[in-house]
N, C-alpha and C positions, 0 to 999 in steps of 0.2 A: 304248449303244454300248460296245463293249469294245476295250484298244487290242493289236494284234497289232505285234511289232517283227519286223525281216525283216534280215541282215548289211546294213549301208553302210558305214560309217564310225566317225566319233566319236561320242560323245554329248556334248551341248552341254545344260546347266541354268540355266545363269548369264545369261541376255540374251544379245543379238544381238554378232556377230563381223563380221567385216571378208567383204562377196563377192568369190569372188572370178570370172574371166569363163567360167566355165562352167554350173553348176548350185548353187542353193540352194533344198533341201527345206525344207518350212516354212511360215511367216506373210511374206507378201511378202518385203523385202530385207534383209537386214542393212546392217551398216558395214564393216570392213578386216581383211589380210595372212591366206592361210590357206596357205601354205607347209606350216606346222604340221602342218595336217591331213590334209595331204597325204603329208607325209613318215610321218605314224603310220600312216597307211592302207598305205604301201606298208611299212612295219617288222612290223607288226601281222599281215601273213599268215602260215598262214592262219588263226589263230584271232582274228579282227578283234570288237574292239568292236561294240557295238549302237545303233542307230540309231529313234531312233521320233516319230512324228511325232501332235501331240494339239492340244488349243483354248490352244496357250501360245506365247509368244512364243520357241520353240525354233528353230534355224536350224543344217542343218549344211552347210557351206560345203565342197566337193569343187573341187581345179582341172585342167583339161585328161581330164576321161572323166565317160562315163556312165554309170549304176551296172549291174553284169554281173551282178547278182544278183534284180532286181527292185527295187520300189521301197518305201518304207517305207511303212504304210499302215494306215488308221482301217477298219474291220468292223464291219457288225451280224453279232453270232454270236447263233443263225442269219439268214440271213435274210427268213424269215417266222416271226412268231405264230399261233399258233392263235387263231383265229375274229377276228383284228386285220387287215386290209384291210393291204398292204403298201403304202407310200408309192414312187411311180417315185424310184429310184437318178440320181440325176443330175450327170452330168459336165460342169463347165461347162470347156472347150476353147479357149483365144482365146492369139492371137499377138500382145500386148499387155500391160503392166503393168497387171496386177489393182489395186494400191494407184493406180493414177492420180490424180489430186484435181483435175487443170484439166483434164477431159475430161466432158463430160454421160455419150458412151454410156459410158465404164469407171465413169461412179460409178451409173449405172443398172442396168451388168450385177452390180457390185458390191450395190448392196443388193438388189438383188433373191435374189441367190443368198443372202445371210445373213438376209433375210425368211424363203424356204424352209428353209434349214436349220433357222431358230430351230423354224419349223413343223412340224420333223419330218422331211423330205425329205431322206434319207441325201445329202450333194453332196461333190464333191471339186474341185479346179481344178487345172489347167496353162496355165501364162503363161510368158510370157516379159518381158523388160527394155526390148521395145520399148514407146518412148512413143505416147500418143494424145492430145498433146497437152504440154503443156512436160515433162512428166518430173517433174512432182511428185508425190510419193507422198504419201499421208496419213498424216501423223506421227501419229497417234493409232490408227492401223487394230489394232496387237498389243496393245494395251490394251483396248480400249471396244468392236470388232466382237464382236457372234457370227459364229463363222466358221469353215465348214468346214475341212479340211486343204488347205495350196495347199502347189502343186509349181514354182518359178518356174525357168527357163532362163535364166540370163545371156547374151542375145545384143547383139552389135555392129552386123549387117548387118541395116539397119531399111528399105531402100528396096523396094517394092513390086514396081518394076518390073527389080530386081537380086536375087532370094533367095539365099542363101547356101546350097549345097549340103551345107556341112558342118552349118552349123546346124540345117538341117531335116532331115537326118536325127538329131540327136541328138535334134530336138522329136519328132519321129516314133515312135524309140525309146520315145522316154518315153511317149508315149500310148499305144503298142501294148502295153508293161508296165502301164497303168494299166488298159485294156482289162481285161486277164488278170484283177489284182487286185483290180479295186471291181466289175466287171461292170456297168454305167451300163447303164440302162434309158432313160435320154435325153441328147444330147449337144447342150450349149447353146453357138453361136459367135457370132462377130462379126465386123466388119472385112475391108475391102478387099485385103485379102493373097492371094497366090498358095496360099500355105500351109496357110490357112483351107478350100481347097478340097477339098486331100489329107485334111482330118481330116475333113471329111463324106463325104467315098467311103468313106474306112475304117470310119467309124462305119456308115455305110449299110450294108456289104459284113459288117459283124458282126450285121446285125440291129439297130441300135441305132434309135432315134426321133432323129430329126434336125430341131433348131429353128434356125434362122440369125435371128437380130435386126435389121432394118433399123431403123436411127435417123436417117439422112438421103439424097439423094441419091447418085446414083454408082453403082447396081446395076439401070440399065435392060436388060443385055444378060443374057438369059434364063438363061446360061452359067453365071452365081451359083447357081444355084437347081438346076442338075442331079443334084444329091446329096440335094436338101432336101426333107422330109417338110412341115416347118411353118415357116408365117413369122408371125412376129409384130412387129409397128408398135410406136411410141411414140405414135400418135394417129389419128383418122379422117382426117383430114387428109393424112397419107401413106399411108393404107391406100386411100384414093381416088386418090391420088397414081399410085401404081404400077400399080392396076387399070386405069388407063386409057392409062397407057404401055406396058405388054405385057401384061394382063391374067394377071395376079399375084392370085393371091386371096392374104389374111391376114387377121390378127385385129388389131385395135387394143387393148390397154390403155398408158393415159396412163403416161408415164416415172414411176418409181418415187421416191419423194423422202424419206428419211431425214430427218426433221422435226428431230432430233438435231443435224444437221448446220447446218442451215438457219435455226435459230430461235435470233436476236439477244438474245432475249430481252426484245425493245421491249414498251412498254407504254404508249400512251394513254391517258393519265390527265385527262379533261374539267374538272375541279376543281381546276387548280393555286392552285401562291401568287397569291393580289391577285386569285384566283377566274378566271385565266387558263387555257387548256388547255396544257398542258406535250406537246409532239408529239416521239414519237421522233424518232431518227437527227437527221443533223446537216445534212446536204445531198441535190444531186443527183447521183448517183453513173449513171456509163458504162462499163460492160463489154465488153471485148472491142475496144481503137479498130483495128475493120478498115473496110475499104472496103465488105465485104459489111452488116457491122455495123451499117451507115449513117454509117459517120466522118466523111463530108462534110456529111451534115446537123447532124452533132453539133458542126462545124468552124463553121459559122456559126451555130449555137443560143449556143452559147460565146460567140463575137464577140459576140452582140447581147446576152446575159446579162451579159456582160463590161464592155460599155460601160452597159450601162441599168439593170440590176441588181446594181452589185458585193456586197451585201448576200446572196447566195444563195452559197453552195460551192458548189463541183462538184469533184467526183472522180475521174479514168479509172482504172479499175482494168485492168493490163495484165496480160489473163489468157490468151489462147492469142494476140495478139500484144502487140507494144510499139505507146508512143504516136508513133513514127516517120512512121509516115501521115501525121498532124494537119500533120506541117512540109510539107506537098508542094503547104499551098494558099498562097500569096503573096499573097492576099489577106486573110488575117489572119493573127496573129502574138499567137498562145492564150499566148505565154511572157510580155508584159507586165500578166495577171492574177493579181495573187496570190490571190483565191480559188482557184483552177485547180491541184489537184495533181493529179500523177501517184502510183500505188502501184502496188505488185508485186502478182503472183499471191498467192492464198492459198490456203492447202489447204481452208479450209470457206467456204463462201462468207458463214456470219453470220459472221464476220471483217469482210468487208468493207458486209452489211448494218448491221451497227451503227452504222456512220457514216453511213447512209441512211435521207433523209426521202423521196425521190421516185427511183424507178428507170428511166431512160431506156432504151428498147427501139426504136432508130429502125430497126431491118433494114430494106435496099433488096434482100434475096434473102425469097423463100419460106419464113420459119421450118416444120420439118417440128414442132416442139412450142412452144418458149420456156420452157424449162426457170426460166431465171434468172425469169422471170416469177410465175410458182410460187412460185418460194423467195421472191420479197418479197412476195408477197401472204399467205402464213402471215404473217408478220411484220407483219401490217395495213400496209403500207407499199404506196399505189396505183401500178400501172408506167404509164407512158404508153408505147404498144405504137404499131407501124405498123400500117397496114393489110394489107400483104403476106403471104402465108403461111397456116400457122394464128394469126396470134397472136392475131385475133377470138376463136378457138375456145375458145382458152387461159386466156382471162383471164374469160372466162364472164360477161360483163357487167361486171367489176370493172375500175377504171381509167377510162385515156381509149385511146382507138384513134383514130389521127392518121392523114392524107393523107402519103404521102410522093409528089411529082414524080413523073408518067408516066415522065419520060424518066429518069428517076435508077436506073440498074443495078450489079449488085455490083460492077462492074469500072469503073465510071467515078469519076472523077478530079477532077472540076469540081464547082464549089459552087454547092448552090440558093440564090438569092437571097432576099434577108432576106423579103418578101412570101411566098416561099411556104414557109419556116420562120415565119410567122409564128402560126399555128395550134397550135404547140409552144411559141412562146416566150407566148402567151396561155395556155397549158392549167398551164403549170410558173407561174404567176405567180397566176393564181387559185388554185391549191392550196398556191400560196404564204402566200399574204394574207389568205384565207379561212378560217380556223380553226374554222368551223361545214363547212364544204364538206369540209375535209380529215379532219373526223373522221366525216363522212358516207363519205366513199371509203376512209376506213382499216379501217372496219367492213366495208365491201360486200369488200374482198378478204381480212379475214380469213375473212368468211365462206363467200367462195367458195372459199378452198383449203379448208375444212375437208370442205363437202360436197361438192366434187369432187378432191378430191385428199386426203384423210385418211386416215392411215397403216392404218385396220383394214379401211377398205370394199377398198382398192389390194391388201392383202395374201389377204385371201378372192379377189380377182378371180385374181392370178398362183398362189396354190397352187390352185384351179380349174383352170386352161389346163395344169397342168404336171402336172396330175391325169391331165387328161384326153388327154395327147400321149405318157403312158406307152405307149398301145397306136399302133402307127406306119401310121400313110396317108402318101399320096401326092396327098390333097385338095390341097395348093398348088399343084402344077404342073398340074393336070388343066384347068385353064381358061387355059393359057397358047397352047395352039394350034398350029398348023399356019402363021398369018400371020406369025410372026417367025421372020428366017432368023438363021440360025445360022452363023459363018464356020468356016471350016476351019483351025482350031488344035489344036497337041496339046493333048491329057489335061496339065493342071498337074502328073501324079504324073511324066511322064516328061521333066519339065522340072527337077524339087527333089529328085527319090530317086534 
């Protein structure tokens, strides 16, 4: 790849600058005040400095316009070899922060796209500052990614069901410049946005192959999919999901998982001092305390660990929300344990595996994967999953899969009683206690993420599919039908252009 620079702005060598709220070219965001740059862009005409965008932590920060010249941008010159099979050019396109770190689908669309790249698969990105989740970005992404060229949008107006006209025309602008420049043979999205839909017409309307990403519910109404060549799942589990709710064909490969990211670094050592087995991490750690999450059940697992176990941690790691929930049952009172901490979000999630011996997965909703389940089973560390969802699927025999209450819903509010948490507080206490048991179950899930989720087999599967969606059908929608009606709404474009 050779790099071509095109007029913007400044050039920036030195690390990352202050953004400011319009546009930052570059590796996700920088830091602060670009007044500066601004003011030299407008002194500086017309014979304006140069601007270039490469695999480095360069960033130039513009405020208040878009760039009128085009946009700065990475080339294969040419692009084809002789007798070399050309790899699909691939645009990944989402109205969400690329560097995300507490979002499953951004850290999915995320490695996936720097999988491809490393692969060979010329990609570029355009994002924008809306979050997909707390707004944390991965402090390590301009260092330690491979990572194509990204283009991020500084935007404000994040509500789905408010787009911001001015905004999405600047994002717009900047796709239809990027159109021109990189010529994407595939344009890869995501995300419930208004927005999201104008960039598949357009991609559509250029000829481009069109994949849209389902990661969870929320896209029954066929009206998603009007633009879209190809869908691709994070599991069979919702690839069955949605064929059976509007009859949606897709393809399932499991979410992608950067073993980097993920891996604590634990180690099971069967031969410790006094000839004891020395067991990773340190407790039981709970992510995510939502009410879908199963916080109710985790509210009285607590209670009854609390009172009969104080010998055991536990952990809530408050990652897309806080432990606020946990106060809403009056019948326990999780604050007079001091085993019982709360932590903040982390940008990688062995952060917070490392302090984990057992990973609780109680969901009372349909997990569409169980991501976190993954990431602690690399780390030999067994999850005790609910029954609900995929998580059977997920965990591939490794772990325990627990009953959760018929009646217990993502939205309810009431606490199952200690009897029927008691299946959970039996399952955390023999893997407690049993130190032959727990290095029996720490092996069964390291070895189940290896053979079902191993970084080379996951990565031949996505440059495969992305191989082969270079040439553009209309396969997804053909089975969708005649029986789902369709309401009479505008076209998204003549609502945000």
């Amino acid at each position: 790849m050779t790099q071509r620079t095109v007029p913007f702005g400044r050039e920036f060598d030195g690390g990352p600058s202050h953004v400011g709220p319009l546009v930052a070219i570059g590796h996700g965001l920088a830091a602060a005040g670009s007044e500066s740059v601004l003011a030299a862009w407008k002194a500086e005409s017309p014979a304006r400095p140069r601007c270039r965008v490469s695999n480095h932590a360069e960033t130039l920060v513009v405020r208040g316009f878009v760039a009128p010249v085009g946009l700065p941008t990475t080339v294969s010159e040419p692009r084809e070899a002789e007798g070399v099979p050309e790899l699909p050019h691939i645009l990944v396109a989402i109205h969400n922060l690329y560097t995300e770190a507490t979002s499953g689908a951004a850290r999915s669309v995320r490695t996936m796209t720097e999988w491809l790249a490393a692969a060979g698969f010329p990609c570029r990105v355009l994002a924008t500052t809306r979050p997909d989740g707390l707004g944390i970005a991965d402090s390590d992404f301009a260092e330690n990614a491979t990572k194509p060229a990204v283009t991020t949008l500084v935007t404000h107006h994040h509500r789905a069901d408010q787009p911001d006209r001015e905004e999405a025309s600047q994002y717009l602008a900047l796709l239809d410049g990027t159109f021109e420049e990189f010529r994407p043979d595939v344009l890869l999205t995501y995300g419930a946005h208004p927005l999201v839909r104008e960039v598949l017409r357009r991609a559509r309307r250029r000829g481009v192959s069109t994949v849209f990403t389902v990661r969870n519910y929320g896209y029954e109404d066929r009206r998603w999919f009007e633009h879209v060549d190809h869908v691709l799942t994070n599991s069979p589990f919702l690839t069955r999901y949605y064929e059976r709710a509007i009859g949606l064909r897709s393809t399932p490969i499991e979410s992608p998982i950067a073993w980097s990211e993920a891996d604590a670094g634990l180690a099971f050592q069967p031969a410790g001092p006094a000839g004891k087995p020395v067991l990773p991490g340190a407790g039981l750690t709970f992510v995510n305390p939502s009410l879908h999450k199963g916080a109710a059940l985790f509210a009285r697992l607590a209670d009854m660990l609390g009172t009969r176990r104080p010998d055991i941690p536990i952990s809530v790691v408050q990652s897309a929300a806080d432990g606020a929930v946990l106060g809403r049952f009056p019948e326990v009172d999780l604050s007079r344990y001091s085993q019982i901490a709360f932590r903040p979000a982390t940008a990688k999630p062995a952060e917070f595996l490392a302090r984990t011996k057992l990973l609780l997965v109680p969901s009372v909703f349909a997990e569409p994967f169980g991501r976190v389940a993954v990431e602690a089973m690399l780390n030999g560390i067994p999850p005790l999953v609910s029954d609900r969802g995929a998580l059977q699927e997920t965990v591939r025999g490794a772990g325990c899969v627990l009953p959760v209450p018929p009646w217990l819903m993502p939205t309810t509010a009431r606490l199952p009683s200690p009897a029927e948490v008691q299946p959970w507080f039996d399952a955390v206490c023999r893997l407690w206690d049993d130190l032959l048991r727990y290095a029996r179950a720490s092996a069964a899930a390291r070895s189940a993420a290896e053979l079902h989720y191993g970084e080379t087999a996951l990565k031949r599967r996505y440059c495969a599919y992305f191989s082969s969606v270079g040439r553009r059908s209309v396969a997804s929608l053909s089975s969708l039908g005649s029986r789902i009606r369709v309401g009479d709404i505008r076209d998204v474009h003549t609502t945000i252009s």
